[in-house]
ROBATOR-209335 format. One record per atom (N, C-alpha, C, O, CB): residue in one letter; x, y, z. Coordinates in steps of 0.05 Angstrom, whole numbers, padded with zeros to 5 digits, always signed. Glycine has a CB too. Example, Ala and Ser with C-alpha at 12.3 -4.5 7.8 and 13.67 -1.06 7.14 Angstrom:
! residues 2
A+00264-00114+00156A+00246-00090+00156A+00264-00066+00156A+00285-00066+00169A+00226-00089+00181S+00257-00045+00142S+00273-00021+00143S+00258+00001+00157S+00268+00023+00161S+00282-00012+00114
! end
This chain:
! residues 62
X+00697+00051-01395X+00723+00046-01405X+00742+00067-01393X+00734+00090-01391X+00723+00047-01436X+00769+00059-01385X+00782+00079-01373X+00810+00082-01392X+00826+00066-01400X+00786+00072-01342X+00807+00108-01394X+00840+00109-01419X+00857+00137-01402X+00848+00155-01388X+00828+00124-01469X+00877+00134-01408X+00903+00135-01401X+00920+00163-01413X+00945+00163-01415X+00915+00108-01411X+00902+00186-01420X+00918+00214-01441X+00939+00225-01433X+00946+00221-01409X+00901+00241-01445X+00951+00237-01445X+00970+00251-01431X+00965+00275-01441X+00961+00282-01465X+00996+00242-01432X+00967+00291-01418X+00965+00323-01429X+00987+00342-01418X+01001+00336-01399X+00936+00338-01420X+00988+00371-01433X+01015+00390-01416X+01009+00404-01403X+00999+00424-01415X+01033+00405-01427X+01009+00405-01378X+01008+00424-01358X+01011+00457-01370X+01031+00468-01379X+01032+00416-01338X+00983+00468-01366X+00992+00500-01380X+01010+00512-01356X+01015+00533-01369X+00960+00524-01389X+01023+00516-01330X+01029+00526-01315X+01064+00517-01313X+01079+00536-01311X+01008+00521-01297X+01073+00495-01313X+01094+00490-01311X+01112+00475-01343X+01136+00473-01348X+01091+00475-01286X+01085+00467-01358X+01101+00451-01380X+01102+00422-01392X+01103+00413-01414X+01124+00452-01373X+01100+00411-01361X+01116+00389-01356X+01088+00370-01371X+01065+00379-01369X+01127+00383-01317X+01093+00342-01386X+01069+00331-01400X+01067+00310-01366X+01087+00302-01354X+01075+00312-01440X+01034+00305-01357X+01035+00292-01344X+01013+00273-01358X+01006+00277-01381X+01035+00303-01320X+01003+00253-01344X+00982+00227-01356X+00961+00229-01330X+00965+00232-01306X+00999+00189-01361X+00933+00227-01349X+00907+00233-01326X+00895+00209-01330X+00894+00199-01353X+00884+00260-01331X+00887+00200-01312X+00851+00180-01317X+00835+00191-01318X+00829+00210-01303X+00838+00162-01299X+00812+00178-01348X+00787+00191-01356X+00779+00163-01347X+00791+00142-01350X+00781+00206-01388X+00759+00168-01338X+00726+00142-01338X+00711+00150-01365X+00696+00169-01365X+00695+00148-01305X+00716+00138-01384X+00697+00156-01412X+00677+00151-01413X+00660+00163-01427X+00701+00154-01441X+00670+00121-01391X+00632+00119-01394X+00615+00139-01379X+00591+00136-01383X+00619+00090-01381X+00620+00157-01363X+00617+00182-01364X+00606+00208-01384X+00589+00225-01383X+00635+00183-01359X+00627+00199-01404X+00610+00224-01426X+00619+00243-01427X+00638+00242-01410X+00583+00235-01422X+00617+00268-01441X+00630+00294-01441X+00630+00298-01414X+00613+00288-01400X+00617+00316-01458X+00654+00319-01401X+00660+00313-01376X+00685+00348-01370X+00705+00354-01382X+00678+00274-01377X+00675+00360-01353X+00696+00381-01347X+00700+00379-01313X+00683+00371-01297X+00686+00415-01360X+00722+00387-01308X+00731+00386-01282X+00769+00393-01278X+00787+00398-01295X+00722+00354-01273X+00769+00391-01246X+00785+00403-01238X+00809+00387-01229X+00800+00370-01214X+00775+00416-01223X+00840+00382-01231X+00852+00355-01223X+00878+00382-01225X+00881+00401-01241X+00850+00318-01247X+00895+00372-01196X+00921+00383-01194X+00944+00373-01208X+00948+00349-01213X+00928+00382-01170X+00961+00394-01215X+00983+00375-01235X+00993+00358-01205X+00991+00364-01181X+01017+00399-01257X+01004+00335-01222X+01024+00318-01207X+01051+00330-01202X+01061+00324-01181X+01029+00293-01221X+01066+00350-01222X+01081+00360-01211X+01091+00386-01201X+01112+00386-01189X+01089+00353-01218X+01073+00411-01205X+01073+00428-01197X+01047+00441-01174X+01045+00463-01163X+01080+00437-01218X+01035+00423-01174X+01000+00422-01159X+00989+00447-01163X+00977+00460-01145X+00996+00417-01123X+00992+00458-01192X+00975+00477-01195X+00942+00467-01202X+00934+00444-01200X+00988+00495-01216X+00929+00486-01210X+00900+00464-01215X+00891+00469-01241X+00886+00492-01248X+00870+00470-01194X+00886+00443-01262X+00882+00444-01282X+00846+00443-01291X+00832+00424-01281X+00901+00426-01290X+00837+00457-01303X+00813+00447-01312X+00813+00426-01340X+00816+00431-01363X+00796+00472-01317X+00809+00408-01330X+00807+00389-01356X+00789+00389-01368X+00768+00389-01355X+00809+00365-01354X+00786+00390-01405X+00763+00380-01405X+00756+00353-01436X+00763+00349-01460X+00743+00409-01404X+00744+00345-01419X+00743+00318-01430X+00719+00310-01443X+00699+00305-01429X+00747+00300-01412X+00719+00306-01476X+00706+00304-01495X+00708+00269-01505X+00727+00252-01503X+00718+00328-01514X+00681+00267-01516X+00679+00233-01511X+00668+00231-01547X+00654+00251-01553X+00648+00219-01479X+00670+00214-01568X+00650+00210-01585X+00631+00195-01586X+00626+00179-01568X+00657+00206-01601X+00614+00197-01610X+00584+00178-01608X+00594+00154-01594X+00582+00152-01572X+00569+00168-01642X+00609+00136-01598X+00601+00110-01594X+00624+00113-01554X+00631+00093-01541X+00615+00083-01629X+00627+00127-01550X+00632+00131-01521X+00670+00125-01523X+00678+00108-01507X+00609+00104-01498X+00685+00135-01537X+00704+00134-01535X+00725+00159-01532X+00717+00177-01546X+00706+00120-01550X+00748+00165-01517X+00758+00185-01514X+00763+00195-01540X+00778+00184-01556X+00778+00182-01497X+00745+00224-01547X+00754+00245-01575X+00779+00259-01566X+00801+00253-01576X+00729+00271-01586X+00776+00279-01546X+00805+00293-01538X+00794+00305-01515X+00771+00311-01506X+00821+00315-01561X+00825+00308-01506X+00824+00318-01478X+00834+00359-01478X+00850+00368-01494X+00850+00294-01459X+00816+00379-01454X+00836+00401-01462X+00838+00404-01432X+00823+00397-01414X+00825+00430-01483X+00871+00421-01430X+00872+00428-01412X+00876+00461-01407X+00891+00473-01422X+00887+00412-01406X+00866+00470-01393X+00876+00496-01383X+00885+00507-01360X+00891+00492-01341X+00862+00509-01386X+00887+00530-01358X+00895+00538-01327X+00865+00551-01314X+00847+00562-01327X+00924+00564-01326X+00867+00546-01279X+00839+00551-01270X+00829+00581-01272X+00807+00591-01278X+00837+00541-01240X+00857+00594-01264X+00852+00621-01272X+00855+00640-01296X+00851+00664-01298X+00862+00630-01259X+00863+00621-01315X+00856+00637-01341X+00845+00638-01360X+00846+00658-01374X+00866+00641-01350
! end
């Protein structure tokens, strides 16, 4: 299933929107903002029945 979050950029602010694949499963990784291309670590939390619980974002270096 693919859903659609939006999260805020810890580096510039700005809220941007990511694609998760949630049939995947708990899930961490790395994706550049769209508008400042700093690099975010996302991380992406799924519940029992395989649906997006929440998304976090941080910065790579902090």
């Amino acid at each position: 299933m693919i859903d659609e979050p939006s999260v805020v950029c810890p580096y510039c602010g700005e809220t941007i929107t990511i694609v998760v694949d949630t049939t995947a499963g708990n899930q961490r990784y790395v994706e550049d903002c769209f508008v400042c291309c700093q690099p975010i670590v996302l991380t992406i939390a799924t519940d029992d029945a395989g649906a997006l619980d929440h998304v976090d974002a941080e910065p790579e270096n902090g």
